[in-house]
N, C-alpha and C positions, 0 to 999 in steps of 0.2 A: 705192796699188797701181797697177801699170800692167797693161793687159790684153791679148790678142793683137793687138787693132788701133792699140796703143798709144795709148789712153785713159787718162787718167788716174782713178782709181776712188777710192772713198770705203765702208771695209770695214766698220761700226762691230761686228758681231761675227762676222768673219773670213770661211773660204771658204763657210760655211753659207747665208748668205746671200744675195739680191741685192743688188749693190751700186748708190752712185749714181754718177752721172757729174759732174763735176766739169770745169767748165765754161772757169774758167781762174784764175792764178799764188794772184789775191787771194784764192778763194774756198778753194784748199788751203790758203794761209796759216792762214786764219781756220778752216779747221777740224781744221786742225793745233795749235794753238794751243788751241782750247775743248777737243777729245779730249785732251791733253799734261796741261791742266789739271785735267780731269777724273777723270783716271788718278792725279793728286799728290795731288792732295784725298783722294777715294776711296781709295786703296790705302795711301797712308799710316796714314789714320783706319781703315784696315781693321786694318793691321799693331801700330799701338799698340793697338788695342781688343784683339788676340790676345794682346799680351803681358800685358796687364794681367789678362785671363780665365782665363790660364794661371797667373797667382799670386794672384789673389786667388775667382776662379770654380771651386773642385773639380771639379764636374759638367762642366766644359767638357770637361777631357780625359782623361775615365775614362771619359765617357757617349756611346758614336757617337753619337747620337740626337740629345740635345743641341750635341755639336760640329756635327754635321753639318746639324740644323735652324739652327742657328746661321749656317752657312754660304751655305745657301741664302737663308735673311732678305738678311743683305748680298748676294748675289749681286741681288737682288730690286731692294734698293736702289738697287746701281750701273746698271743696266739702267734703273731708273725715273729716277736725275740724267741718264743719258745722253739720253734721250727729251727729257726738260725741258731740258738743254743746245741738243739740237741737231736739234728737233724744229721752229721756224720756219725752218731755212738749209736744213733739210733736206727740208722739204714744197716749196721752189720748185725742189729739182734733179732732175731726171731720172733714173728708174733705168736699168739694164741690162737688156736681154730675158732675162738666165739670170746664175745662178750665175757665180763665177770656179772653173776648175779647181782643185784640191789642188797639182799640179804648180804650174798657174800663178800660184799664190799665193803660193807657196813660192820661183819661179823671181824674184817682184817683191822679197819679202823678201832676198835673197839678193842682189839688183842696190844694194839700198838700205844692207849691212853689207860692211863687208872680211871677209874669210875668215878673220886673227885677230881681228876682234869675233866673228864666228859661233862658232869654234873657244872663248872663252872664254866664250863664253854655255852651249855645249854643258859645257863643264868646270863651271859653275856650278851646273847643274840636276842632273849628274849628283854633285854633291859634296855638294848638299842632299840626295838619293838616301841620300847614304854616312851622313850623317850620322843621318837621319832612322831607318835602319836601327842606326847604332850606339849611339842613344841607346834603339832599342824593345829592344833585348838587353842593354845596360847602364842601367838606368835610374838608378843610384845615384851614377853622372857628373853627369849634370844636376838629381837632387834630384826627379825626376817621372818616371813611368813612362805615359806615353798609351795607353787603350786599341788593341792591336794591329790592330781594324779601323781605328781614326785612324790608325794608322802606316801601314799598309798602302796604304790609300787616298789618304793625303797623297803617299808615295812613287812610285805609281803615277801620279796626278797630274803628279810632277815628270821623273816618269821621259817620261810623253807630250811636255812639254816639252823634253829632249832630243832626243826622237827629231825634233820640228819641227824642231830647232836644226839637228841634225845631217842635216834632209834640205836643209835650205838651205844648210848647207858643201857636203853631194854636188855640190848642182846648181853650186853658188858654182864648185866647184873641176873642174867637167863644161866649166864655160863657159871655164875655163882653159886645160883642156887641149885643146877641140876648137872654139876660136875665141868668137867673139860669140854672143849667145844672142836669140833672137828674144823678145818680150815675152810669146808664149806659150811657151815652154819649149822648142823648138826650136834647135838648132845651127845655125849659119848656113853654106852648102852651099858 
């Protein structure tokens, strides 16, 4: 991410956070590269271990409790590979005195996608939405019916991810219509 001073930043879980500074080319390289990797490993072993729970795990998705302890375990997980990743590069950098803004996080996100990657990110989360929705009302399409609280809340989930998507088209397409955009979210005068 880039910040209003135009620093370059280091987010590991988003605008929550303090981020670190990131000092120069090689040092984003490299934690470009461990976070990239981190994300294929994890998410993928996330996504087969779902499918395989969902056919051969009953309790997984009839049971919120189960789903969703389920969930949080891996979330645990990936948080704890990420610390052990990038827990030595990331004790010698420097943090930021505060937070990155919502806006300006979203304004770096936004600097970093074309506005049809954005636009087709937003079509994507909002299609998993559609689906998500037509498989809790026809269950007999896919052979499973997931408890309505899993539906609901997985939906909701993907639905917050649209709306990120689609506040980073806004800005994307702000910065369009009314010139350059300063690294904090700013129009340029």
């Amino acid at each position: 991410m880039t910040d209003a001073q135009g620093r370059r930043l280091f987010c590991p879980l988003g605008f929550w956070s303090r981020p670190h500074l990131i000092p120069d080319a090689a040092t984003e390289a490299t934690l470009f590269q461990r976070h990239a990797s981190l994300t294929q490993w994890t998410m993928g072993s996330m996504f087969l271990g779902e499918m395989l729970a969902l056919n051969y795990w009953p309790a997984f998705n009839s049971r919120p409790e189960v789903f969703f302890g389920s969930l949080a375990v891996l979330t645990v997980l990936f948080l704890v590979a990420g610390w052990l990743t990038h827990r030595a590069m990331l004790s010698r950098l420097p943090r930021a005195g505060h937070r990155m803004s919502v806006r300006q996080f979203y304004s770096s996100m936004a600097a970093r996608h074309t506005a049809n990657q954005l636009f087709l990110r937003v079509l994507l989360s909002l299609g998993i939405v559609a689906v998500g929705y037509g498989l809790s009302k026809h269950p007999d399409f896919a052979g499973f019916a997931p408890a309505p609280g899993i539906a609901w809340i997985c939906m909701l989930i993907m639905f917050g991810c649209a709306l990120g998507w689609g506040y980073s088209l806004a800005l994307k397409l702000t910065i369009r219509s009314t010139g350059p955009m300063a690294p904090g979210g700013r129009g340029s005068a």
